[in-house]
N, C-alpha and C positions, 0 to 999 in steps of 0.2 A: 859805813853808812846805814846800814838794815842791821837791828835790836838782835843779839845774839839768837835770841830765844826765835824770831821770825824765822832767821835763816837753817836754823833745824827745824822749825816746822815745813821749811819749804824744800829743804833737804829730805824728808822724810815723805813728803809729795810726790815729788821728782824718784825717788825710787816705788814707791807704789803706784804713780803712775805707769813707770818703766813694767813693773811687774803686770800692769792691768791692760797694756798692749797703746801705750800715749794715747787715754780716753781723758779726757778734758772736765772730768768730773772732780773737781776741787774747788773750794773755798779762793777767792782772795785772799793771799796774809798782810799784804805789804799795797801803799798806795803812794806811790814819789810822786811830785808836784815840783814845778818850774813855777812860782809864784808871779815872775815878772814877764814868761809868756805866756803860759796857760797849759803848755805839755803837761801829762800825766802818764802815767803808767801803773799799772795794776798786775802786781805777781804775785802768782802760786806756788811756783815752784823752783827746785835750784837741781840743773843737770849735775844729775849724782856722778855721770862719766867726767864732766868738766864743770866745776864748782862756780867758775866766774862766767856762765849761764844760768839765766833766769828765766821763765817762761811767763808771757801773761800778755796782756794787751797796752797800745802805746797808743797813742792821742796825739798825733801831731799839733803843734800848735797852730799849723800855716793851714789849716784846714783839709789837709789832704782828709786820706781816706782812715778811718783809724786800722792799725794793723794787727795781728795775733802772730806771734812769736816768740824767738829767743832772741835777748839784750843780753851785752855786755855788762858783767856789774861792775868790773871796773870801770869802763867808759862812763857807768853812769854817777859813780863816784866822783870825777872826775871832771865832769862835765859842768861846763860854766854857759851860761846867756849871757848874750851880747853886753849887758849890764854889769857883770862880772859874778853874777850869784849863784851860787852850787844849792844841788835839788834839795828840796824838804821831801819828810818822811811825812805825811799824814797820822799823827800820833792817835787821834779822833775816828780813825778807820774805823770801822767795824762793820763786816763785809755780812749779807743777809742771804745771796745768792751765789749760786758756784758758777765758775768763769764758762761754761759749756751754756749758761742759762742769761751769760750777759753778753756773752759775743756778739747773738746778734743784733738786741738791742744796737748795739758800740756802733756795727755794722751801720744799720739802716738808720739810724739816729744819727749818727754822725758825732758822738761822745760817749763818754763812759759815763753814768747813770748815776743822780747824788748819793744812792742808797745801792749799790751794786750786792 
C-alpha cells in the first residue's frame, strides 16, 4: 500500500527517531484517505523494532477526537468501509510542517490541516 521509497524514508525516521529519545520532530511522508468516509491518517515513521508499525496521527471519521500514535500497517492495508473501498494513498501529498508542529493544530482543530 505505501510507495517503497516512503517506507524507507519512514523506516529511516523511526530509527532516528529511536536514536533521538521518540521526539516527534519529523516530516509527514505518507497521507491514506478513506474517500467514502472522510478518515485520514498521516505518517512519519515505521517502528524499526516492528516494521508493520507506523507512527503519525489518525482522523477519525465519526468525529471523535483526532489521535497520535501507532497503526497497524497491515490493518490498514487491509481495511475496507462500509462501501467496500480500501484506503487511497494521497499521491499529491507534500507535507510543509513536521508532525510535533501539526499535532496540535489536529488536536484543537479537530482535523488534520489541508497543507500539514
Amino acid at each position: 500500500m505505501i510507495p517503497k521509497a516512503q517506507q524507507e524514508t519512514m523506516l529511516e525516521n523511526g530509527r532516528s527517531s529511536e536514536e533521538n529519545g521518540g521526539r516527534l520532530h519529523r516530516l509527514p511522508v505518507v497521507r491514506i484517505v478513506s474517500l467514502d468516509t472522510g478518515a485520514e491518517w498521516l505518517l512519519s515513521e515505521i517502528s524499526p523494532q516492528n516494521h508493520a508499525l507506523a507512527f503519525g496521527a489518525f482522523l477519525p471519521s465519526d468525529g471523535s477526537m483526532p489521535l497520535l500514535g501507532y497503526v497497524s500497517i497491515p490493518e490498514l492495508v487491509y481495511n475496507r468501509s462500509r462501501a467496500g473501498r480500501l484506503l487511497d494513498i494521497d499521491l499529491d501529498f507534500r507535507p510543509t510542517r513536521e508532525i510535533s508542529a501539526v499535532a496540535p493544530e489536529i488536536r484543537f482543530v479537530g482535523k488534520i490541516p489541508s497543507r500539514p
